[in-house]
Backbone as JSON Lines, residues from 0, in Angstrom:
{"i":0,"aa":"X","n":[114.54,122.97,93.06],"ca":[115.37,121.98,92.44],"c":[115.15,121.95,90.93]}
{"i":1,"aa":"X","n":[113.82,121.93,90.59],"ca":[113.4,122.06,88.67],"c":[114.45,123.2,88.59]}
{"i":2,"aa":"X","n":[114.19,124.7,89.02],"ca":[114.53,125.46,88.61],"c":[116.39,125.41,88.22]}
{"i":3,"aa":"X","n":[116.74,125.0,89.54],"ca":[118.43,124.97,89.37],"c":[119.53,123.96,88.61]}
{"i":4,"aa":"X","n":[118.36,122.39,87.87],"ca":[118.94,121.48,86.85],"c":[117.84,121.87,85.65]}
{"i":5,"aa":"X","n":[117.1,122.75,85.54],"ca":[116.31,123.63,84.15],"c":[115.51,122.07,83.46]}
{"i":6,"aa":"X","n":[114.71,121.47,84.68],"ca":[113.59,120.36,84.37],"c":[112.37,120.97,85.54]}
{"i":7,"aa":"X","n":[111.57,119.88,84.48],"ca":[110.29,120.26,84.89],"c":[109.52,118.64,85.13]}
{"i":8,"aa":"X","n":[108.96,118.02,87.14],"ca":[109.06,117.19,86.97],"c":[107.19,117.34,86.61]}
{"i":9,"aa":"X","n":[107.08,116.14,86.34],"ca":[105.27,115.58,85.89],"c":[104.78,115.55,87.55]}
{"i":10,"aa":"X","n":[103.18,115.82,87.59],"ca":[102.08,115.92,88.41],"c":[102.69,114.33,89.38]}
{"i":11,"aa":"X","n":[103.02,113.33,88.73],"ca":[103.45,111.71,88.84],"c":[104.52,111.63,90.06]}
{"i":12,"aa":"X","n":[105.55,112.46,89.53],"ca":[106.6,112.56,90.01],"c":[106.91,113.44,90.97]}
{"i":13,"aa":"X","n":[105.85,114.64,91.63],"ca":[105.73,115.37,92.37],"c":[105.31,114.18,93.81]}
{"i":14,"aa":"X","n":[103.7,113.5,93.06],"ca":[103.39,112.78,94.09],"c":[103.93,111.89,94.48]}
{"i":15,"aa":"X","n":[104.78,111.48,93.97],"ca":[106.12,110.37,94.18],"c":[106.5,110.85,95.19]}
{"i":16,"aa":"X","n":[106.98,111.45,95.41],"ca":[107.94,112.61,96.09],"c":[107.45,112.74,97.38]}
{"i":17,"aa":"X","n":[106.24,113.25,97.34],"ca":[105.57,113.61,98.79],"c":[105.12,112.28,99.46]}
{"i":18,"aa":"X","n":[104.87,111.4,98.94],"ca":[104.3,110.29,99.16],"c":[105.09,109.26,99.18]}
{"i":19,"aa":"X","n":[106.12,108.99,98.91],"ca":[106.86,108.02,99.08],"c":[108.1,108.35,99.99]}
{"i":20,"aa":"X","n":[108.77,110.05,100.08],"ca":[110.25,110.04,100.44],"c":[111.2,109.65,100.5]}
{"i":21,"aa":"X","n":[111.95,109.57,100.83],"ca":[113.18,108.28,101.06],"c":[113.01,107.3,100.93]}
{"i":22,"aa":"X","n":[112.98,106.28,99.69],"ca":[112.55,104.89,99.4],"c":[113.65,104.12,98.63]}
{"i":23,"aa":"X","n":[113.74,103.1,99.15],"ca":[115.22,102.48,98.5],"c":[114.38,101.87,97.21]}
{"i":24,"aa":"X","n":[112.97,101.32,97.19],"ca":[112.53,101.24,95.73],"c":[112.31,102.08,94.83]}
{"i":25,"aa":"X","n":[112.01,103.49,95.42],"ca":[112.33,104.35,93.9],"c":[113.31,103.67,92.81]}
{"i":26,"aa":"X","n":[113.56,104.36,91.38],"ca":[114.49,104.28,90.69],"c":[115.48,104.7,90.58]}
{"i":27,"aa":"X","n":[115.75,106.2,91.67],"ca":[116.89,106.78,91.4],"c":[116.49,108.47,90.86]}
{"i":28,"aa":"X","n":[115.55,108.47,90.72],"ca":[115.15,109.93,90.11],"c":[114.61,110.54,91.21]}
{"i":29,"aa":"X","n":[114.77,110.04,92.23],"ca":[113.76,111.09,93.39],"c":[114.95,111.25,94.42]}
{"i":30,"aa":"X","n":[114.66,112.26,95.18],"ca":[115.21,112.97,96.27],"c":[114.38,113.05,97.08]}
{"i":31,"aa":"X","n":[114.84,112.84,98.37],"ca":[114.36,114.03,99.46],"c":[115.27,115.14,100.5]}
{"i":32,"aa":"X","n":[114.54,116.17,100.35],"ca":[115.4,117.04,101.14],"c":[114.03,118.07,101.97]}
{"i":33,"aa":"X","n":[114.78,118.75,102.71],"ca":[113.89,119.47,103.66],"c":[114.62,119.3,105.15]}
{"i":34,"aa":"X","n":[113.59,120.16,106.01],"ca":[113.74,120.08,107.25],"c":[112.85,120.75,108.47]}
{"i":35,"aa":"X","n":[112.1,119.81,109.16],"ca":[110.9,120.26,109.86],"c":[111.64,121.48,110.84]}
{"i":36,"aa":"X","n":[110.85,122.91,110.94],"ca":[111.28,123.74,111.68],"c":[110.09,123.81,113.1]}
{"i":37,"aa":"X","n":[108.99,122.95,112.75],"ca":[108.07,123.6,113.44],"c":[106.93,122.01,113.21]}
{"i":38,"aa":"X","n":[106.38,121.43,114.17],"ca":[105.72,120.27,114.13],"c":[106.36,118.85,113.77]}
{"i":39,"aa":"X","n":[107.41,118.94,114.2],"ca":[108.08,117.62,114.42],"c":[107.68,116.58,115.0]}
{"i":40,"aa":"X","n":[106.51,116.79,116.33],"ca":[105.49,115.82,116.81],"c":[104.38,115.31,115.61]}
{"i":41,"aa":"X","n":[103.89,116.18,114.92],"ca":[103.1,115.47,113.81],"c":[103.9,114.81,112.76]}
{"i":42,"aa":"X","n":[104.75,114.83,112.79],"ca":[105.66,113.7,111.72],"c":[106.21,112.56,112.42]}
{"i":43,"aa":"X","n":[105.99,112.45,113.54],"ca":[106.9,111.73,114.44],"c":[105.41,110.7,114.11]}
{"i":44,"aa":"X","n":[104.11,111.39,114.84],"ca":[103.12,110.56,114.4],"c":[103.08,110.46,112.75]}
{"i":45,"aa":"X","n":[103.12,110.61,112.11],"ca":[103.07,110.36,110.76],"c":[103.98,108.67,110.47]}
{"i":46,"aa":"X","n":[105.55,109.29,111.31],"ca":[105.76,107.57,111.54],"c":[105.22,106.78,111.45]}
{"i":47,"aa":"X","n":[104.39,106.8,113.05],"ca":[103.9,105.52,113.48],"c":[102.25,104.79,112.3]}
{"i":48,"aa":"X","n":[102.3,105.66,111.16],"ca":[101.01,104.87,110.57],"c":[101.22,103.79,110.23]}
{"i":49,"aa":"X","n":[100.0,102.94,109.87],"ca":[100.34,101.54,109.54],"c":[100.0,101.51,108.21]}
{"i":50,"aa":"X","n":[101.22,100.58,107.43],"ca":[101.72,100.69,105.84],"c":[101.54,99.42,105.68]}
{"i":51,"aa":"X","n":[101.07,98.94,103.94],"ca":[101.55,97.9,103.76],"c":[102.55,97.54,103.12]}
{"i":52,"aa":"X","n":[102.6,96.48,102.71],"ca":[103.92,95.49,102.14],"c":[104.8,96.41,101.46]}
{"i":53,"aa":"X","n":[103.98,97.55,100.4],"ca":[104.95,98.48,99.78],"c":[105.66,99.8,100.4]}
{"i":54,"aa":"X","n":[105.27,100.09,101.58],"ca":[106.15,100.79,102.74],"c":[104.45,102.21,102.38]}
{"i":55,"aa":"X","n":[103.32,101.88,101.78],"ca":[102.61,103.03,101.5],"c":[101.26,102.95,103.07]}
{"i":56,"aa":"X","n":[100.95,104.07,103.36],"ca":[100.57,104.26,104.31],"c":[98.8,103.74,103.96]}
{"i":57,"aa":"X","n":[97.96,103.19,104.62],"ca":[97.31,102.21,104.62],"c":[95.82,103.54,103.72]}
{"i":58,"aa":"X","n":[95.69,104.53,105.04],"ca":[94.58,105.63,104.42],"c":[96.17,106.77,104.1]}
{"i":59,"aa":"X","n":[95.58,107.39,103.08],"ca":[96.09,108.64,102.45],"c":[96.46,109.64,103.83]}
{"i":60,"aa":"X","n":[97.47,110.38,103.9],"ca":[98.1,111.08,104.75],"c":[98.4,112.35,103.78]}
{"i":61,"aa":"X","n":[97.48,113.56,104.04],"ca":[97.68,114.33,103.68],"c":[98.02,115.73,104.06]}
{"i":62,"aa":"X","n":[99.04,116.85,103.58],"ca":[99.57,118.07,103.91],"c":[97.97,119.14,103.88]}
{"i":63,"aa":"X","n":[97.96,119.59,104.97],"ca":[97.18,120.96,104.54],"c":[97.52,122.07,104.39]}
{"i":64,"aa":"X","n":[98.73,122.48,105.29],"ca":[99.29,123.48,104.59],"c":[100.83,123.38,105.1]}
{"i":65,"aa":"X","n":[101.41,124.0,104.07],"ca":[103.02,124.24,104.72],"c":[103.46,125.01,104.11]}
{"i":66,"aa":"X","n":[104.93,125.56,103.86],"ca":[105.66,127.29,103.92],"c":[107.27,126.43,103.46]}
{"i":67,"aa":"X","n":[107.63,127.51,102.66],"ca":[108.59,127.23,102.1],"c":[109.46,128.21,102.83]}
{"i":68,"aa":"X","n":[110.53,127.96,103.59],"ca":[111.29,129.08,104.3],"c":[112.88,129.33,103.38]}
{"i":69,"aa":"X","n":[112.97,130.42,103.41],"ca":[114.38,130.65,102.22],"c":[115.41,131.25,103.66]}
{"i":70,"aa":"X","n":[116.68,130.24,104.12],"ca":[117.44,130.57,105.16],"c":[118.04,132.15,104.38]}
């Protein structure tokens, strides 16, 4: 996405991104896009964590690895 509107977002705004997703409080500068091909049960649990008031997940939920697939 940097590459194809020729920006470059901040370290800030990456973790925005992964960490928040789809949020009607963002400002408007974030997206999400993607699509699970493979472990859809671990996001399904990823759901069910318990968040507080700001929709943020209570302990840190973190990626260890994942793959960028080009259809």
């Amino acid at each position: 996405m940097e590459k194809e509107q020729n920006i470059t977002y901040t370290p800030e705004q990456r973790e925005a991104f992964m960490l928040q997703g789809e949020t009607p409080s963002l400002d408007g500068n974030y997206t999400v896009f993607g699509e699970v091909v493979s472990g859809q049960k671990i996001v399904d649990k990823i759901n069910l964590v318990i968040t507080n008031e700001k929709d943020r997940p209570l302990k840190n939920i973190k990626i260890k690895s994942m793959a960028i697939v080009k259809k």
